[in-house]
Backbone as CSV, one residue per row, in Angstrom:
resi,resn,N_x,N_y,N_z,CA_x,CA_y,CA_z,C_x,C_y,C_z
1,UNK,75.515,120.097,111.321,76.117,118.808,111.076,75.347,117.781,111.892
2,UNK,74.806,116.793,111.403,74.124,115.705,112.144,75.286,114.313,112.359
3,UNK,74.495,114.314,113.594,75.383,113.022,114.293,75.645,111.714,113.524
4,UNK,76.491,110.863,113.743,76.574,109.730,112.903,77.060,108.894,114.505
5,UNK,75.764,107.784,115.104,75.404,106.883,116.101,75.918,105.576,115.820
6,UNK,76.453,105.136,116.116,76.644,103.129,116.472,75.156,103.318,117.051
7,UNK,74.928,101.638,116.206,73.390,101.400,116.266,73.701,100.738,118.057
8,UNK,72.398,101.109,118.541,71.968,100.252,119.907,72.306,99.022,119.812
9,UNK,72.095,98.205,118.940,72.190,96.901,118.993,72.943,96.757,117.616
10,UNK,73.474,95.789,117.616,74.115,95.314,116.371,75.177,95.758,115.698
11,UNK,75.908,95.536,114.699,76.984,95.561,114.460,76.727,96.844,113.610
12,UNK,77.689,97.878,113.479,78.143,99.052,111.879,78.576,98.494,111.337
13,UNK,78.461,98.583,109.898,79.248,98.174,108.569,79.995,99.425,108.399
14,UNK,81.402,99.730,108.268,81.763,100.919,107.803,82.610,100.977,106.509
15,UNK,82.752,101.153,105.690,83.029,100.979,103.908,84.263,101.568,104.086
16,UNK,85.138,101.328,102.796,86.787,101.679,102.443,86.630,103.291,102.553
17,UNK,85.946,104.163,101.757,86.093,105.440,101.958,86.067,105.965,103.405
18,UNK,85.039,105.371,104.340,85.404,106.070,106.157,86.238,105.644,106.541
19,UNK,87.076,104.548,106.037,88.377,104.448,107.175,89.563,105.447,106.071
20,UNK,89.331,105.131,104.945,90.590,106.529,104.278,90.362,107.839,104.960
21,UNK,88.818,108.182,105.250,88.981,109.659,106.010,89.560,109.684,107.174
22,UNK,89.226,108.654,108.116,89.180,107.970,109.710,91.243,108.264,109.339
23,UNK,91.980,107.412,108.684,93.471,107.310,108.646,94.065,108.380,108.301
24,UNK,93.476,108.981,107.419,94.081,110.053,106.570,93.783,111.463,107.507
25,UNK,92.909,111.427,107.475,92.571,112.258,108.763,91.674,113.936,107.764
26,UNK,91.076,113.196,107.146,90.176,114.032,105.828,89.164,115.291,106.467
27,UNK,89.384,116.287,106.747,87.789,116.875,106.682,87.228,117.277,105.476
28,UNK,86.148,117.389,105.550,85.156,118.011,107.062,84.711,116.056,107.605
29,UNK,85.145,115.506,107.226,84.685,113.814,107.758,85.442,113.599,109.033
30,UNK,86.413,113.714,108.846,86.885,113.376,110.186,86.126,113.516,111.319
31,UNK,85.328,114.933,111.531,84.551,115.612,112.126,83.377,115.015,113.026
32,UNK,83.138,113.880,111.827,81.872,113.264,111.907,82.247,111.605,112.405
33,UNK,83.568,111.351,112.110,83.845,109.540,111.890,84.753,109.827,113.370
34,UNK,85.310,110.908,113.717,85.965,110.550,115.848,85.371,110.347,116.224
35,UNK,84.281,111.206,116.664,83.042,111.167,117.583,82.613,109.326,117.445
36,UNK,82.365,108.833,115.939,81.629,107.656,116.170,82.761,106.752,116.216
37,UNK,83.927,106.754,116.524,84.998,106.045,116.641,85.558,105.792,118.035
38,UNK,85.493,107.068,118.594,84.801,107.336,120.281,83.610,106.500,120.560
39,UNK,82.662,106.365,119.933,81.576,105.927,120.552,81.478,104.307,120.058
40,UNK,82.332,103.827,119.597,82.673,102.507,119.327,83.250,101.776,120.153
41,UNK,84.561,102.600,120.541,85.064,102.436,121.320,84.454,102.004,122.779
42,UNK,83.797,103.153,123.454,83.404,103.259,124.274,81.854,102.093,124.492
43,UNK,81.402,101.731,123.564,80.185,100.710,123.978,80.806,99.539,123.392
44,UNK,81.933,99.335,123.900,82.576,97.734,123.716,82.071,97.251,122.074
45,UNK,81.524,97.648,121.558,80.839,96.985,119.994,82.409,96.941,119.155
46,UNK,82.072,96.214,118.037,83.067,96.374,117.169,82.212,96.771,115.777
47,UNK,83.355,97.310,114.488,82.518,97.682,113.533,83.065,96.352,112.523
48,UNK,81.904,96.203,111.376,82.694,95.331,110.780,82.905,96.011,109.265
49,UNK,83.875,95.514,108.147,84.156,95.808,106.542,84.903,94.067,106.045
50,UNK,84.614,94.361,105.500,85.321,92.966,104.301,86.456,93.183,103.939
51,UNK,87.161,92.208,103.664,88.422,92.176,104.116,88.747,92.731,102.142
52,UNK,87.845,93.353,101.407,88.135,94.091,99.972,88.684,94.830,100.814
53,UNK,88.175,96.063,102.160,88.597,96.904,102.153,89.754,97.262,102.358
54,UNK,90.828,96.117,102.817,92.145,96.362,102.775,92.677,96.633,101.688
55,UNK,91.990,95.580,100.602,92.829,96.152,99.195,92.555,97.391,98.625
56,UNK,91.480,98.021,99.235,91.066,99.130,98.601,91.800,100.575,98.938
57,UNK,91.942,100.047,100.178,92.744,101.664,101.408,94.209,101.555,100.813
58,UNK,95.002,100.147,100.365,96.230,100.346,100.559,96.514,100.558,99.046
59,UNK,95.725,100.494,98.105,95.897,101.056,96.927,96.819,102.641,96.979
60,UNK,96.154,103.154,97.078,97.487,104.725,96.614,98.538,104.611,97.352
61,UNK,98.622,104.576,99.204,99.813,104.143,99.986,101.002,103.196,98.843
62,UNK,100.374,102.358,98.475,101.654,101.758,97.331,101.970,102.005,96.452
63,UNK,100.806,102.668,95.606,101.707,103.431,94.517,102.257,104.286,94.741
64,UNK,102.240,105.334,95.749,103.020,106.137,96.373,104.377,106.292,97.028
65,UNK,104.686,104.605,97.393,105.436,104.117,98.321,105.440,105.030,99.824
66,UNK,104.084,105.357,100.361,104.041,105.948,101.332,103.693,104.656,102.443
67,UNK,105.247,103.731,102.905,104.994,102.728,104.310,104.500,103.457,105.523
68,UNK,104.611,104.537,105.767,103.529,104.982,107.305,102.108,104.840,106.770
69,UNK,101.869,105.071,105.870,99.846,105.558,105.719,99.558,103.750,105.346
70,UNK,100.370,103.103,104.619,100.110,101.817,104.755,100.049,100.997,105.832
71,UNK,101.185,101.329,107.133,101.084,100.582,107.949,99.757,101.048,108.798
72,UNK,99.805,102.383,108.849,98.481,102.876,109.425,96.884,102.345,109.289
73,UNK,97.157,101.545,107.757,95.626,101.619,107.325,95.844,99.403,107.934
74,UNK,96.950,99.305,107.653,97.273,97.773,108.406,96.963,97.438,109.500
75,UNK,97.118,98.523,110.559,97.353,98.599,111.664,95.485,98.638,112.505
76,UNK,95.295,99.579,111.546,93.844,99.877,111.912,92.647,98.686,111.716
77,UNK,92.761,98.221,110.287,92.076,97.041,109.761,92.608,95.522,110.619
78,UNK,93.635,95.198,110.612,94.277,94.115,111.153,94.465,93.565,112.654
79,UNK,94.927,94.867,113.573,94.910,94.615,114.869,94.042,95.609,115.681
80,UNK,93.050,96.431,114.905,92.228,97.237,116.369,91.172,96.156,117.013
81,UNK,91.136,96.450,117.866,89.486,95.855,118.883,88.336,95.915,118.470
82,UNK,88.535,97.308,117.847,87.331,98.094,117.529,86.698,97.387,116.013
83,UNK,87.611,96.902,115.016,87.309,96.169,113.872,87.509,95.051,113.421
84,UNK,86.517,94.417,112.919,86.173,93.067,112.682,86.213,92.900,111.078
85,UNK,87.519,92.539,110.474,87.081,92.494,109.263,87.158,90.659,108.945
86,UNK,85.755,90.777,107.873,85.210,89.511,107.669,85.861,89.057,106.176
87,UNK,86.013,87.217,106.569,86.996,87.324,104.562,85.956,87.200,103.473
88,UNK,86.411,87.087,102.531,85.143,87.262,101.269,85.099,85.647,100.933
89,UNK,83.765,84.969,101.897,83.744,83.646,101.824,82.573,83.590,100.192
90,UNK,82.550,82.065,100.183,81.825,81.948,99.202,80.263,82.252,98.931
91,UNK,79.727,82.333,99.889,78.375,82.918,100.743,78.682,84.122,100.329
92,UNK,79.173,84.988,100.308,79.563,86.671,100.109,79.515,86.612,98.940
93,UNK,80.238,85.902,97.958,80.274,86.477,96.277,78.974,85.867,95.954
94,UNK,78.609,84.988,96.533,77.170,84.135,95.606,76.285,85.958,95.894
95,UNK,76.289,86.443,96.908,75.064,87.216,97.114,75.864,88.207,96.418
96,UNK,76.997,88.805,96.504,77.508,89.812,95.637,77.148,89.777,94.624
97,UNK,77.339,88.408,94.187,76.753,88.417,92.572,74.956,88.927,91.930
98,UNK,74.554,88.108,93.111,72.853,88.355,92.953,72.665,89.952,93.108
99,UNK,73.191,90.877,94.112,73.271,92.539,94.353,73.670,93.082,93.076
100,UNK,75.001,92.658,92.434,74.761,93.028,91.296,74.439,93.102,90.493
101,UNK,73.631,91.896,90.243,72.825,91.427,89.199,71.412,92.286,88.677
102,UNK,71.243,92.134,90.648,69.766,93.099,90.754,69.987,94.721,90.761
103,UNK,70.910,95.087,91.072,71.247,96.703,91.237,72.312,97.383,90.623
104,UNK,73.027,96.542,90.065,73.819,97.445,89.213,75.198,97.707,89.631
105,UNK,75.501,97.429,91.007,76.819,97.640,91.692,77.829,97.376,91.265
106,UNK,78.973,98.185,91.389,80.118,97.667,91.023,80.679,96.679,91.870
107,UNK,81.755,95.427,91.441,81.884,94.346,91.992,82.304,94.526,93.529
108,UNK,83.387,95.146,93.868,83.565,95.343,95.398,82.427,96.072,95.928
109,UNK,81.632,96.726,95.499,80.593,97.086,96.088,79.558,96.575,96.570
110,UNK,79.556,95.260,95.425,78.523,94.099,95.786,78.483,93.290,97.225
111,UNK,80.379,93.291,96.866,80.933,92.554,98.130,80.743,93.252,99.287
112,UNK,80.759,94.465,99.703,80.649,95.101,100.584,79.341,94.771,101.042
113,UNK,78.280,95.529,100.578,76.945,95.081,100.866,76.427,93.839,101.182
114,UNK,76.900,92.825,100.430,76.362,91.458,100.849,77.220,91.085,102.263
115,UNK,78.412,91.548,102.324,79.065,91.268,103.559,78.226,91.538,104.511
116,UNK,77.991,92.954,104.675,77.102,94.417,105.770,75.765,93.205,105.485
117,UNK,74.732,92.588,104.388,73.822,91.938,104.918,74.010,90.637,105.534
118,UNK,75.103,90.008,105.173,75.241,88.543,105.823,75.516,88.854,107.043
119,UNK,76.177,89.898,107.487,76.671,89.777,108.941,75.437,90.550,109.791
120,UNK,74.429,90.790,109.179,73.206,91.203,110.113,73.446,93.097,110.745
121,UNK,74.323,93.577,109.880,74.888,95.402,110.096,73.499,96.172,110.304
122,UNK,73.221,96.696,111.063,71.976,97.765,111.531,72.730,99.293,110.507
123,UNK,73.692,99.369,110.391,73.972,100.808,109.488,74.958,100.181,108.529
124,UNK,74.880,100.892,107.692,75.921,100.786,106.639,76.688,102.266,106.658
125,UNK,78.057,102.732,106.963,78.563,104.129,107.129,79.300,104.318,105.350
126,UNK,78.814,104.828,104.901,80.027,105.132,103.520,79.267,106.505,103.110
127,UNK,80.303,107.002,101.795,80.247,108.214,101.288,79.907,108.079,99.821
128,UNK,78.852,106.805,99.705,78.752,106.882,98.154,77.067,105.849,98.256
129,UNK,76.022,107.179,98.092,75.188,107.023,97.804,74.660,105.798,97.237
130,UNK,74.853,105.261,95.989,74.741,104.274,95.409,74.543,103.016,96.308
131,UNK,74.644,103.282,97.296,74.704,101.935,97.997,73.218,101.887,98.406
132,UNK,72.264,102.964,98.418,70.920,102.817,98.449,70.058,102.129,97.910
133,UNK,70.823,101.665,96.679,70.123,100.610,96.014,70.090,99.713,96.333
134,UNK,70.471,98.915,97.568,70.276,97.850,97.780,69.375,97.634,98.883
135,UNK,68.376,96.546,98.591,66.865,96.612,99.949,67.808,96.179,100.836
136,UNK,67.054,96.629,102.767,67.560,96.008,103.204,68.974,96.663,103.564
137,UNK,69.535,97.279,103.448,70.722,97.881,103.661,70.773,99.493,104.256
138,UNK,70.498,99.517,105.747,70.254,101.108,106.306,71.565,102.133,106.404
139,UNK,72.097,102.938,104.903,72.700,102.939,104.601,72.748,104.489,105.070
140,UNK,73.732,104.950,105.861,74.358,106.662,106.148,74.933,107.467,105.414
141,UNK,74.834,107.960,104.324,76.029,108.908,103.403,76.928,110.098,104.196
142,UNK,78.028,110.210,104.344,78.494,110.794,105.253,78.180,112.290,105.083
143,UNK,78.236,112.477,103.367,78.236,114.112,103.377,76.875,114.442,103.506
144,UNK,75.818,113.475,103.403,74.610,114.070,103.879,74.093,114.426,105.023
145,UNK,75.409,114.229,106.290,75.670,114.417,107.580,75.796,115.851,107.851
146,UNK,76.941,116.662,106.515,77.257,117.969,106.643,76.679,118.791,107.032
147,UNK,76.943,120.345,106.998,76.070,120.956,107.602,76.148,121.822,105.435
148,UNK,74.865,122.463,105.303,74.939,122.892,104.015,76.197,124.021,103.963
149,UNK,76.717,124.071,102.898,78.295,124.772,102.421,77.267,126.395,102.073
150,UNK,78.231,127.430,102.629,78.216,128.694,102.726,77.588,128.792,101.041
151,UNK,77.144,129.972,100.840,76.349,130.929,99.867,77.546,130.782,98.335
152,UNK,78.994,130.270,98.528,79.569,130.729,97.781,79.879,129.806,96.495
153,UNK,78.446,128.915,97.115,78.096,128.020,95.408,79.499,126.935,95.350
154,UNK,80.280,126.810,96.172,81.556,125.753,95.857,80.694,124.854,96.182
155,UNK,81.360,123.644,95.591,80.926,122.388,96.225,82.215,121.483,97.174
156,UNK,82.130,120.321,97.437,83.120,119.837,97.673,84.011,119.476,97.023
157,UNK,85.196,119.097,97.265,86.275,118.784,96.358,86.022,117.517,96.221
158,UNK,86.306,117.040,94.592,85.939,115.563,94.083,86.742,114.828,95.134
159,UNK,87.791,114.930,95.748,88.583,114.404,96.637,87.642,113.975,98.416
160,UNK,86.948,114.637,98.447,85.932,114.500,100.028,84.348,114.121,99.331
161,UNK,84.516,114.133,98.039,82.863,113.630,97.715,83.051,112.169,97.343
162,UNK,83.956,111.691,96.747,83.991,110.558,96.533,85.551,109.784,96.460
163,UNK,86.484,110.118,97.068,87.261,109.924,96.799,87.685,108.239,96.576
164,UNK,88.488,107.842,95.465,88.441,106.471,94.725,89.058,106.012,95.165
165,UNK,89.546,104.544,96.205,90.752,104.138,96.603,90.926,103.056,95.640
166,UNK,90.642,103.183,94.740,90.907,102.068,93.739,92.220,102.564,93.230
């Protein structure tokens, strides 16, 4: 399993899927997102996400009517130290728009990325590849962190490879 670092300098971008693992408390991610949650902590930095990602985490919590995992994901986004979430100014969709234009992204995705580049993010942390397409964006896939899965040909569950908080 390889490490996942807060950059030396500069801010993490961390996407809606690492804080659903980070709240939910998901492995084999979890595994990988304490340690750098610890180490956030600990070098005074903060991480930043766009303030989509609230709408994105509290999606199932409500259709569920599950108020603890909602207040949890409230609690985390809204009042930690540790996170800085930025609003989706007009500067953000103009470039969202251009990311998608040029790469294909889906719309909150755009937003994400142009957020992670306007705010100057040294990593981008998420679990969905696709975000490679964008220049300029030093982007971590979490499961490419893993360590390779035993001989017995499973893969991961669609639930830890990509799971949708839409």
């Amino acid at each position: 399993m390889g490490p996942l670092t807060v950059p030396p300098a500069g801010f993490a971008y961390v996407d809606a899927n690492a804080f659903v693992y980070t709240v939910e408390r998901i492995a084999p991610y979890r595994a990988l997102l304490d340690p750098f949650w610890r180490d956030v902590r600990a070098s005074g930095t903060s991480v930043v996400t766009s303030e989509m990602t609230l709408l994105e985490v509290l999606v199932q919590p409500l259709r569920q009517g599950d108020v603890l995992m909602e207040s949890a994901f409230r609690a985390v986004l809204a009042t930690s130290p540790d996170v800085h979430m930025v609003p989706i100014a007009r500067a953000v969709l103009e470039r969202a728009a251009a990311l998608r234009a040029a790469t294909n992204l889906k719309t909150p995705d755009a937003i994400h990325a142009a957020t992670a580049l306007i705010e100057g993010c040294m990593l981008f942390v998420t679990n969905d590849a696709l975000f490679r397409r964008v220049p300029g964006l030093n982007v971590t896939v979490l499961r490419d962190l893993l360590p390779p899965l035993k001989s017995s040909g499973a893969a991961l569950p669609l639930l830890y490879a990509s799971r949708s908080c839409l």
